[in-house]
Structure formats: C-alpha cells, structure tokens
PDB file with SEQRES, HELIX, SHEET and CRYST1 records, atoms N, CA, C and O in Angstrom:
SEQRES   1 A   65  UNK UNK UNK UNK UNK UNK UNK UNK UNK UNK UNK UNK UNK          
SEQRES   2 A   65  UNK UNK UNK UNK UNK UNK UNK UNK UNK UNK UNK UNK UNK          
SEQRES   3 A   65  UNK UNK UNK UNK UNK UNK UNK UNK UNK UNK UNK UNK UNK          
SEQRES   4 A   65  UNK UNK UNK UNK UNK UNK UNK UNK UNK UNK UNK UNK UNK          
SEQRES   5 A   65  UNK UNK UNK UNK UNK UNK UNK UNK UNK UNK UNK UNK UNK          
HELIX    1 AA1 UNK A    2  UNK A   23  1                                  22    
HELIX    2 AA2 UNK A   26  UNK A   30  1                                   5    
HELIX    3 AA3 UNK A   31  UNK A   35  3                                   5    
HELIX    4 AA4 UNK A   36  UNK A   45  1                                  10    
HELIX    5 AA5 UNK A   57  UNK A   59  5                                   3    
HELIX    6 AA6 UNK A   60  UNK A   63  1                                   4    
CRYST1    1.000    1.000    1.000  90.00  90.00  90.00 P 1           1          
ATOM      1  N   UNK A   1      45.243  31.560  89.093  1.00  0.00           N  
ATOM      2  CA  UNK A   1      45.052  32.511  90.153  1.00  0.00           C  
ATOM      3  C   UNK A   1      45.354  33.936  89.692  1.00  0.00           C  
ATOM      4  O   UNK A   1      44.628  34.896  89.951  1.00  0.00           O  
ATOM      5  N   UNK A   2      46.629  34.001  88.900  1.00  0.00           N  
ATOM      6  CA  UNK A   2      46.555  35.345  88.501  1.00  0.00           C  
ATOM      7  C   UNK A   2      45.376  35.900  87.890  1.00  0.00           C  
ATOM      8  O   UNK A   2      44.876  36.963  88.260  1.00  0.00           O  
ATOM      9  N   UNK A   3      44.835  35.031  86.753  1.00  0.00           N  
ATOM     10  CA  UNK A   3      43.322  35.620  85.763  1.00  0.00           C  
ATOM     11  C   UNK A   3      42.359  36.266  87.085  1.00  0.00           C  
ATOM     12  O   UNK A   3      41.646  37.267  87.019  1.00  0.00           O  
ATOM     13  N   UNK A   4      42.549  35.470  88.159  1.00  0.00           N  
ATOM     14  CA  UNK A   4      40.969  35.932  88.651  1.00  0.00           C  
ATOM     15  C   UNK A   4      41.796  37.038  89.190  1.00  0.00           C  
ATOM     16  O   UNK A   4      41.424  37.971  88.479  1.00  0.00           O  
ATOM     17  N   UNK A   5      42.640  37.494  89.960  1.00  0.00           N  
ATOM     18  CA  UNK A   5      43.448  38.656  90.241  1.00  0.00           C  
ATOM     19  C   UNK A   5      43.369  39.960  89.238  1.00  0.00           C  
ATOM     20  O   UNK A   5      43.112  41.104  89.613  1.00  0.00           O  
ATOM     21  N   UNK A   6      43.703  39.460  87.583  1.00  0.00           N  
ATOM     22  CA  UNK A   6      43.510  40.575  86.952  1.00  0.00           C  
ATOM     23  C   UNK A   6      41.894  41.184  86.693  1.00  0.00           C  
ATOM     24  O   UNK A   6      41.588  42.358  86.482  1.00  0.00           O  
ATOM     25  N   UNK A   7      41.071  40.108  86.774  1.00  0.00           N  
ATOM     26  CA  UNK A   7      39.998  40.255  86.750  1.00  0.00           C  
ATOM     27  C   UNK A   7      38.886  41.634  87.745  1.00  0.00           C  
ATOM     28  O   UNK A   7      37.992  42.449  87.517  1.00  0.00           O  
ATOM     29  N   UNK A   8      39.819  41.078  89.001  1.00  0.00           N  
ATOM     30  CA  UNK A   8      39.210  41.748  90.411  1.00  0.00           C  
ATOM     31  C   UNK A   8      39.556  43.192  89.633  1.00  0.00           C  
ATOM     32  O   UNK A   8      38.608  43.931  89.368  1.00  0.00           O  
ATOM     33  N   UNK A   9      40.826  43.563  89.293  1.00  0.00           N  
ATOM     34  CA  UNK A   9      41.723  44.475  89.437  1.00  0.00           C  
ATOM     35  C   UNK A   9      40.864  45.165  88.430  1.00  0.00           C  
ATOM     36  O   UNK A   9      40.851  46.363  88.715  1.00  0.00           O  
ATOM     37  N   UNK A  10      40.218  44.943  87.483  1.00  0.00           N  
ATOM     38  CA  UNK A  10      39.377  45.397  86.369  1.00  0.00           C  
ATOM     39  C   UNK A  10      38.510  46.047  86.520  1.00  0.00           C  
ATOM     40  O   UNK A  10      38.268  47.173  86.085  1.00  0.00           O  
ATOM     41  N   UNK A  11      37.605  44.970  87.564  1.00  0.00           N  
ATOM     42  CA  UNK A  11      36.022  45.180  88.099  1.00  0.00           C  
ATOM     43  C   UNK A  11      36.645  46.477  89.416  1.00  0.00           C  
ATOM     44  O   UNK A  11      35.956  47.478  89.616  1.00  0.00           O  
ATOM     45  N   UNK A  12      37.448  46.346  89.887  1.00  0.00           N  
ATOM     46  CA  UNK A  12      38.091  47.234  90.680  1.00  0.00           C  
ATOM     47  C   UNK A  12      38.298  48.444  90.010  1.00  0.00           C  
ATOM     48  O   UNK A  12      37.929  49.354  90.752  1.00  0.00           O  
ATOM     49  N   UNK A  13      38.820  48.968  88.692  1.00  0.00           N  
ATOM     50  CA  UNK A  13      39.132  49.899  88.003  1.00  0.00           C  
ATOM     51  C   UNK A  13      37.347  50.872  87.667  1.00  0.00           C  
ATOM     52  O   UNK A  13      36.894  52.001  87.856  1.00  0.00           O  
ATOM     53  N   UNK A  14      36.920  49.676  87.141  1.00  0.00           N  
ATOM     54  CA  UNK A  14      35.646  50.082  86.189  1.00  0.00           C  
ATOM     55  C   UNK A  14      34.697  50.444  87.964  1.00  0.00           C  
ATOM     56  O   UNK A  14      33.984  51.445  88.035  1.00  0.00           O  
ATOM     57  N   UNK A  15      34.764  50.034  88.500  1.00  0.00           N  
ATOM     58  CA  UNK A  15      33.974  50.409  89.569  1.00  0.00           C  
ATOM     59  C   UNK A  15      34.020  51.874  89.999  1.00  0.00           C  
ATOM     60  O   UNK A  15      33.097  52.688  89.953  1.00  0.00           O  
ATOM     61  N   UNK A  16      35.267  52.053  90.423  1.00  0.00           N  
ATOM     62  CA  UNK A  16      35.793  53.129  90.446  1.00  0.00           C  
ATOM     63  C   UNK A  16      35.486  54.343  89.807  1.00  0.00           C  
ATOM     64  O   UNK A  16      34.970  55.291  90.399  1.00  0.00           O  
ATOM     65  N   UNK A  17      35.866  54.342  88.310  1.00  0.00           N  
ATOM     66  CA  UNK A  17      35.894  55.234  87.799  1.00  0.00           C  
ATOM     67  C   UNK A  17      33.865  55.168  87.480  1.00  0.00           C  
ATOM     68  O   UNK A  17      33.352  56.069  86.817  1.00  0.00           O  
ATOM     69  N   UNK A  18      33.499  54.681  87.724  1.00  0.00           N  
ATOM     70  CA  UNK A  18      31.541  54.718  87.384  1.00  0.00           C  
ATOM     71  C   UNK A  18      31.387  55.080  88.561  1.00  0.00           C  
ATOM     72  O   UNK A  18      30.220  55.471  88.561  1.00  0.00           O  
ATOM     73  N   UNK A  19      32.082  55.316  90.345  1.00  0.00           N  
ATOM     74  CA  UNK A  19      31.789  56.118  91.390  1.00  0.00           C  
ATOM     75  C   UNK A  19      31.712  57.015  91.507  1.00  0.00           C  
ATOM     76  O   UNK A  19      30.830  57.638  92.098  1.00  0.00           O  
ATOM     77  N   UNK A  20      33.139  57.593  90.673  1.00  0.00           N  
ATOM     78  CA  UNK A  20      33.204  58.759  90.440  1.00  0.00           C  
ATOM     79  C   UNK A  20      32.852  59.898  89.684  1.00  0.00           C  
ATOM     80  O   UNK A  20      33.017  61.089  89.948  1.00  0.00           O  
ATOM     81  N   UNK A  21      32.173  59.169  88.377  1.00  0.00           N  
ATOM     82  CA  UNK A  21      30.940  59.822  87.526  1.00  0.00           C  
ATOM     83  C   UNK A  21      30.063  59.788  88.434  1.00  0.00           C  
ATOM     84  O   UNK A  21      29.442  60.840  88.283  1.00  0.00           O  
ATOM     85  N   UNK A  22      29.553  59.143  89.425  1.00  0.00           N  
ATOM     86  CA  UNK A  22      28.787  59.416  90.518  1.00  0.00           C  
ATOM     87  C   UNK A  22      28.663  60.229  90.851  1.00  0.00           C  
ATOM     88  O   UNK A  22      27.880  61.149  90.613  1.00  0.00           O  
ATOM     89  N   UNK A  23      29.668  60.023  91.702  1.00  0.00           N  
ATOM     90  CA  UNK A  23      30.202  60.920  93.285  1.00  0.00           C  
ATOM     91  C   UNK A  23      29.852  62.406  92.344  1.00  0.00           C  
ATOM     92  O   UNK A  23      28.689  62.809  92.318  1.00  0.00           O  
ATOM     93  N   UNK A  24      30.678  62.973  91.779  1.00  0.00           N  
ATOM     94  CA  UNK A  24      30.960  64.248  91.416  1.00  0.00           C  
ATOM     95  C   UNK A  24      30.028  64.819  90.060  1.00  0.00           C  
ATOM     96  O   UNK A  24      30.311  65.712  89.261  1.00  0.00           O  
ATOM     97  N   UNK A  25      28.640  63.815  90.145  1.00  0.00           N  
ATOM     98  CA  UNK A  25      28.183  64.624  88.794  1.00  0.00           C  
ATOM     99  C   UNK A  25      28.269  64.959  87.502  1.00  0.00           C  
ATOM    100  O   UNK A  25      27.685  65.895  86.957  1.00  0.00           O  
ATOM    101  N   UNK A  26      29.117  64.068  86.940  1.00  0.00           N  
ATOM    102  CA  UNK A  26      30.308  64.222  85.857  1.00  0.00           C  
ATOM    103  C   UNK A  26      29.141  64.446  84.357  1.00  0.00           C  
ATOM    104  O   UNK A  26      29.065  65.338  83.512  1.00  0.00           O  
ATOM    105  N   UNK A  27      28.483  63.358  84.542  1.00  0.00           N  
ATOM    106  CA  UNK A  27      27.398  63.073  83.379  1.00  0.00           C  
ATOM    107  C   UNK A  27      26.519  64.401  83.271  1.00  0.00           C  
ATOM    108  O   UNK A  27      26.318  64.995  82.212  1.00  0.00           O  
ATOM    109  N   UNK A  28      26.003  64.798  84.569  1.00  0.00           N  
ATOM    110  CA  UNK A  28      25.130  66.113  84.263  1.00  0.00           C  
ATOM    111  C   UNK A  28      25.962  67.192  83.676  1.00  0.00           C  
ATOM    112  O   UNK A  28      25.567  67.898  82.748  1.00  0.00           O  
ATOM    113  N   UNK A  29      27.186  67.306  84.271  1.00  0.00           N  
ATOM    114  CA  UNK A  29      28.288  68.550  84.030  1.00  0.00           C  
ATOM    115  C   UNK A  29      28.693  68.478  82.583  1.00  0.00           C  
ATOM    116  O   UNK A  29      28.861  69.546  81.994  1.00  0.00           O  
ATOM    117  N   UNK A  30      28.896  67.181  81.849  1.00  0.00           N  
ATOM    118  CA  UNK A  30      28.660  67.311  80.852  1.00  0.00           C  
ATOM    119  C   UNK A  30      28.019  67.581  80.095  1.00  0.00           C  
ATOM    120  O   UNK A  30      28.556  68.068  79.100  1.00  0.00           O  
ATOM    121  N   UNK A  31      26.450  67.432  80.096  1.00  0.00           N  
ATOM    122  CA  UNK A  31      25.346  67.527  79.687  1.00  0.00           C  
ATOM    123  C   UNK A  31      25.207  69.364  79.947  1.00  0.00           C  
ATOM    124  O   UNK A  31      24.774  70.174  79.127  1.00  0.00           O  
ATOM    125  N   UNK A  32      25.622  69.592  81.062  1.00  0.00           N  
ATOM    126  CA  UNK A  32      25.098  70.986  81.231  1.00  0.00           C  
ATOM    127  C   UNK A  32      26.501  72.108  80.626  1.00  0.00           C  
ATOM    128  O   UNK A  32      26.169  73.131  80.028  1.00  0.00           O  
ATOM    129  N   UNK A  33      27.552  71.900  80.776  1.00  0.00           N  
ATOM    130  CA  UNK A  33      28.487  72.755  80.525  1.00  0.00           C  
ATOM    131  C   UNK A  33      29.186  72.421  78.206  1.00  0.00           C  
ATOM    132  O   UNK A  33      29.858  73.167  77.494  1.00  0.00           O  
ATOM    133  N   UNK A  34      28.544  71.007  77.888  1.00  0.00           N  
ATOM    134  CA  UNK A  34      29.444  71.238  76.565  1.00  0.00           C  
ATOM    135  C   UNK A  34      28.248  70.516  75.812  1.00  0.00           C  
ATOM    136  O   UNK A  34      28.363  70.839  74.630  1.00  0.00           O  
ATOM    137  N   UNK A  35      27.084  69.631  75.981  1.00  0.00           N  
ATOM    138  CA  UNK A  35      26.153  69.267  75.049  1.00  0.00           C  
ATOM    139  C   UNK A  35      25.127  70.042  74.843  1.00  0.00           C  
ATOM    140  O   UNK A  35      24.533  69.992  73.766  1.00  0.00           O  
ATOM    141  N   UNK A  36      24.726  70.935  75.895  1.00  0.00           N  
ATOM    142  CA  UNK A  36      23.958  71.811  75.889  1.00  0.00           C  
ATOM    143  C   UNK A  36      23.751  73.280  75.086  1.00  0.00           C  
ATOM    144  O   UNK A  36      22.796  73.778  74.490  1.00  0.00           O  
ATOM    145  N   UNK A  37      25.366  73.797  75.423  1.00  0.00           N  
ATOM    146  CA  UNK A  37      25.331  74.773  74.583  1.00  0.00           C  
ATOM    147  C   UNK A  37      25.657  74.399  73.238  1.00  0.00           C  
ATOM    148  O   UNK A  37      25.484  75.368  72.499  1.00  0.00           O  
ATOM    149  N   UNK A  38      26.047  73.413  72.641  1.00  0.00           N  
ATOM    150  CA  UNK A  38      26.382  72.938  71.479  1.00  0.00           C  
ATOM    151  C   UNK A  38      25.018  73.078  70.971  1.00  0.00           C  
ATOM    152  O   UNK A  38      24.880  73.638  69.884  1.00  0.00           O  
ATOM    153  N   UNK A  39      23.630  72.500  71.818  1.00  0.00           N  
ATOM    154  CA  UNK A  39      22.806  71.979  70.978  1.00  0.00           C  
ATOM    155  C   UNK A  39      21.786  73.537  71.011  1.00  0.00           C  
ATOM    156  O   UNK A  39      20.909  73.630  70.153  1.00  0.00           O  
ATOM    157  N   UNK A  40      21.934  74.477  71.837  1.00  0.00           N  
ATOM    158  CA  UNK A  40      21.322  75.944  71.371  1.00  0.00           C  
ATOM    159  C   UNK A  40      22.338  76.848  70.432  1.00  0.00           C  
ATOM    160  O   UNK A  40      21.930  77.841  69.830  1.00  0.00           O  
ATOM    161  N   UNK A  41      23.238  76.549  70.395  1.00  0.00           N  
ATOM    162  CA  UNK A  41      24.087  76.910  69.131  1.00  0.00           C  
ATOM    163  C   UNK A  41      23.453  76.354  67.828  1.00  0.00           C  
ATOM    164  O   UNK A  41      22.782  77.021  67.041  1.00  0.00           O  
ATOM    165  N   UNK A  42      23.723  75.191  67.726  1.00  0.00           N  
ATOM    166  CA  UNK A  42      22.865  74.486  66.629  1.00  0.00           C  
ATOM    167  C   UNK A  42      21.518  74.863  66.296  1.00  0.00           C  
ATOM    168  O   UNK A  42      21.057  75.094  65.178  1.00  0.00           O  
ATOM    169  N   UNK A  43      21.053  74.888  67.212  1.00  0.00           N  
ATOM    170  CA  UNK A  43      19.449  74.981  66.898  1.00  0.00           C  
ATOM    171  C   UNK A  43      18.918  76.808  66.972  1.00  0.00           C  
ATOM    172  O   UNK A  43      17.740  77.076  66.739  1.00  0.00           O  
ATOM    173  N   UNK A  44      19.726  77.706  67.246  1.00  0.00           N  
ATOM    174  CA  UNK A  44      19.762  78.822  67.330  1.00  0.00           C  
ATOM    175  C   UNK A  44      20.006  79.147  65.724  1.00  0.00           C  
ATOM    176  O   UNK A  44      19.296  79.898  65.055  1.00  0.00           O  
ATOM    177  N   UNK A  45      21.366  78.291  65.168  1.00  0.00           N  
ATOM    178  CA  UNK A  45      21.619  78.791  64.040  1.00  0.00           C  
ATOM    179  C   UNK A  45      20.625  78.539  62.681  1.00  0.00           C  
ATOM    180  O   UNK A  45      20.831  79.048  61.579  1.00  0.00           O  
ATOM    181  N   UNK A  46      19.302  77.475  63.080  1.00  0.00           N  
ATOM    182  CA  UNK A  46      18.701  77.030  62.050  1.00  0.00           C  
ATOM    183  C   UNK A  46      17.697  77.930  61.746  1.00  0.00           C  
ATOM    184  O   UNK A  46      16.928  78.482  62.533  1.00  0.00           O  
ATOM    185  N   UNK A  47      17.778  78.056  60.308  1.00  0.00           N  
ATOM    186  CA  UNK A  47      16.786  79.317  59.519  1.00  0.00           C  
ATOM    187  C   UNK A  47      15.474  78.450  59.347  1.00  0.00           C  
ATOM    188  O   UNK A  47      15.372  77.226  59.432  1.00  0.00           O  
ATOM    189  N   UNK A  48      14.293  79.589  59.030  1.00  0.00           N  
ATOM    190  CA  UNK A  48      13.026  79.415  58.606  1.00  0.00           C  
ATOM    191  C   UNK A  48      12.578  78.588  59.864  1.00  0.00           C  
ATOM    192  O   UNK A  48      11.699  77.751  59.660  1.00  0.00           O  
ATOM    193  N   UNK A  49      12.909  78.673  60.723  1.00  0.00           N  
ATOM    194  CA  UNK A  49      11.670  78.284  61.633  1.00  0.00           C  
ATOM    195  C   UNK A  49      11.169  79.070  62.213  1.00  0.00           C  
ATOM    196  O   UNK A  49      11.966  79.823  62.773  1.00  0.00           O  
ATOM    197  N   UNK A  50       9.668  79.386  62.443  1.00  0.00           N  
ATOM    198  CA  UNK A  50       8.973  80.210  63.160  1.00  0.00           C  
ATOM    199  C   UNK A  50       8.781  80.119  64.566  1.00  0.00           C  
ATOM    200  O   UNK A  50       8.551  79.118  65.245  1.00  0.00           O  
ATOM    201  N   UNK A  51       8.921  81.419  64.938  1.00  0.00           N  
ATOM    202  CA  UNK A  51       8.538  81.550  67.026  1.00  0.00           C  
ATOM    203  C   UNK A  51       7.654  81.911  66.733  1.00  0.00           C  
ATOM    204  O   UNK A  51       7.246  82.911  66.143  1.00  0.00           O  
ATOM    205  N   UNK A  52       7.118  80.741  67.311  1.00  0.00           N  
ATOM    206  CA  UNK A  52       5.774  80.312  67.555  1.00  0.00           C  
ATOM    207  C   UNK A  52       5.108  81.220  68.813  1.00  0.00           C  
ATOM    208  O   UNK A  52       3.893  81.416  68.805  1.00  0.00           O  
ATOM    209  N   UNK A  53       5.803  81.670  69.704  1.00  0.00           N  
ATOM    210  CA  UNK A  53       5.255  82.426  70.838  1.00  0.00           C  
ATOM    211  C   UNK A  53       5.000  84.002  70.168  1.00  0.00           C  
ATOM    212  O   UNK A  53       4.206  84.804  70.660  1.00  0.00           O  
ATOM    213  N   UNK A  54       5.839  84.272  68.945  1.00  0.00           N  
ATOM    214  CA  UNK A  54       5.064  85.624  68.483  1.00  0.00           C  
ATOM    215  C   UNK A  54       3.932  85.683  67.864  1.00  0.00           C  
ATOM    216  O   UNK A  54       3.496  86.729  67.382  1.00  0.00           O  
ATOM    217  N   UNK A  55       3.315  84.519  67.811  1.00  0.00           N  
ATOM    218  CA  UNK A  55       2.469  84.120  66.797  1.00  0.00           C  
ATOM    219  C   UNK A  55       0.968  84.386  67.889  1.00  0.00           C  
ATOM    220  O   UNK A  55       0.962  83.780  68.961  1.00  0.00           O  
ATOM    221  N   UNK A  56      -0.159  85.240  67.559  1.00  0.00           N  
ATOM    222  CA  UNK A  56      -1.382  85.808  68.307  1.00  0.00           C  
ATOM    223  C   UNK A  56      -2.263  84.467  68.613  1.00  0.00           C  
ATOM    224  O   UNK A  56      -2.456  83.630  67.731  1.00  0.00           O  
ATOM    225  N   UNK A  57      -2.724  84.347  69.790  1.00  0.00           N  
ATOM    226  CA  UNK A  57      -3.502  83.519  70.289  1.00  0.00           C  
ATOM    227  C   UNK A  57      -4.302  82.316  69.273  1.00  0.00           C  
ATOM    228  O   UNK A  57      -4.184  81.094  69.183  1.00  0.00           O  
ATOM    229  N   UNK A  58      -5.325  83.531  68.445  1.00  0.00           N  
ATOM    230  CA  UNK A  58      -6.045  82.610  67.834  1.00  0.00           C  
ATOM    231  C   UNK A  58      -5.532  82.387  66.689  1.00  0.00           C  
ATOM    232  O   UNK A  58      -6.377  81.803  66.011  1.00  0.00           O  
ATOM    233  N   UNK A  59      -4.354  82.587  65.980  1.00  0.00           N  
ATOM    234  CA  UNK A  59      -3.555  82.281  65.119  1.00  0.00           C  
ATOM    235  C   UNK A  59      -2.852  80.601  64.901  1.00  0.00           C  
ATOM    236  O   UNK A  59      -2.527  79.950  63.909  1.00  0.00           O  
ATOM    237  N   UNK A  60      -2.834  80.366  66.255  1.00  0.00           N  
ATOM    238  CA  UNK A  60      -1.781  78.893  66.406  1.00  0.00           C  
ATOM    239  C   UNK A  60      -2.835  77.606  65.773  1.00  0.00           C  
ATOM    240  O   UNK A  60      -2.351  76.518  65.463  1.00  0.00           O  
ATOM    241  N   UNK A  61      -3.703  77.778  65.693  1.00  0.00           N  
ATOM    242  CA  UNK A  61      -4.805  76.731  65.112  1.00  0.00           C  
ATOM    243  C   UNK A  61      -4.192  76.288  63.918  1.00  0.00           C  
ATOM    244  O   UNK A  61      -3.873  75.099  63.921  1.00  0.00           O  
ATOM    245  N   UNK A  62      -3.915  77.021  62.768  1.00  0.00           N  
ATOM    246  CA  UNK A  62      -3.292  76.956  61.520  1.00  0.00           C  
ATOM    247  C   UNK A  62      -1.810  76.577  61.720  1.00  0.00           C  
ATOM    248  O   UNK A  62      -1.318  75.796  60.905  1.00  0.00           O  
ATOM    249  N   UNK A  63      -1.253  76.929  62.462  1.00  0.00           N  
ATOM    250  CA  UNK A  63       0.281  76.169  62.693  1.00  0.00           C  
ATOM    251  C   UNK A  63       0.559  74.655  62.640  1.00  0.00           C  
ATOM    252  O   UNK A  63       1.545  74.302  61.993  1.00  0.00           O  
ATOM    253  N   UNK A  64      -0.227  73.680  63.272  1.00  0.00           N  
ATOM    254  CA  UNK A  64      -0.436  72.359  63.354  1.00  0.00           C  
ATOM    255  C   UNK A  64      -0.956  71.973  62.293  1.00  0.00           C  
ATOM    256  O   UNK A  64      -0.635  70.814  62.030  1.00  0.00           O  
ATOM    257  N   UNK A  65      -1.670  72.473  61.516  1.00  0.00           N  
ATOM    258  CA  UNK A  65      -2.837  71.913  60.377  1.00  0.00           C  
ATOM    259  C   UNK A  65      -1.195  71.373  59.237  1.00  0.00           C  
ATOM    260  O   UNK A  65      -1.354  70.840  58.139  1.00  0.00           O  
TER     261      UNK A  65                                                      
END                                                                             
C-alpha cells in the first residue's frame, strides 16, 4: 500500500509541476527571453555570410545556383 501511495505522490508531483509550465508559459518564456537571444547572438556573430536582402532584384538568380 505504501508503493502505490508513493507512486500517486509522484504522478502528483510531475503533474503539477507540467501545469505549471502550463499555466504560466514557462516553455515560451524560455524560448523567448534566453534561447532566442543566444541564438541571434550566435548567428549575428557568424562571418562571410551574405544579406541577401542587399543583394538587387535580378541578382538573386545566381545566389542559389
């Protein structure tokens, strides 16, 4: 009887705390406040790649090739 008790108490814990990544958004807030800017930091800092949006209309043909 105790096992299934600690058991509940588990599924009780883990429930919980996956409500509350719910409830409050936790996953996006992460995503938006510390993976995000990490990953335009990163990708800000990488050399030799071309912006492509300065690049003239009929120019972009040769970019893909």
């Amino acid at each position: 009887m105790k096992i299934i008790f600690k058991i509940i108490r588990i599924f009780a814990i883990v429930f919980a705390a996956l409500f509350a990544v719910f409830y409050f958004d936790l996953d996006g807030k992460l995503l938006y406040y510390v993976y995000e800017p990490l990953m335009c930091k990163h990708y800000d800092n990488i050399e030799g790649r071309r912006n492509i949006v300065e690049i003239p209309y009929d120019m972009k043909e040769d970019i893909y090739d």
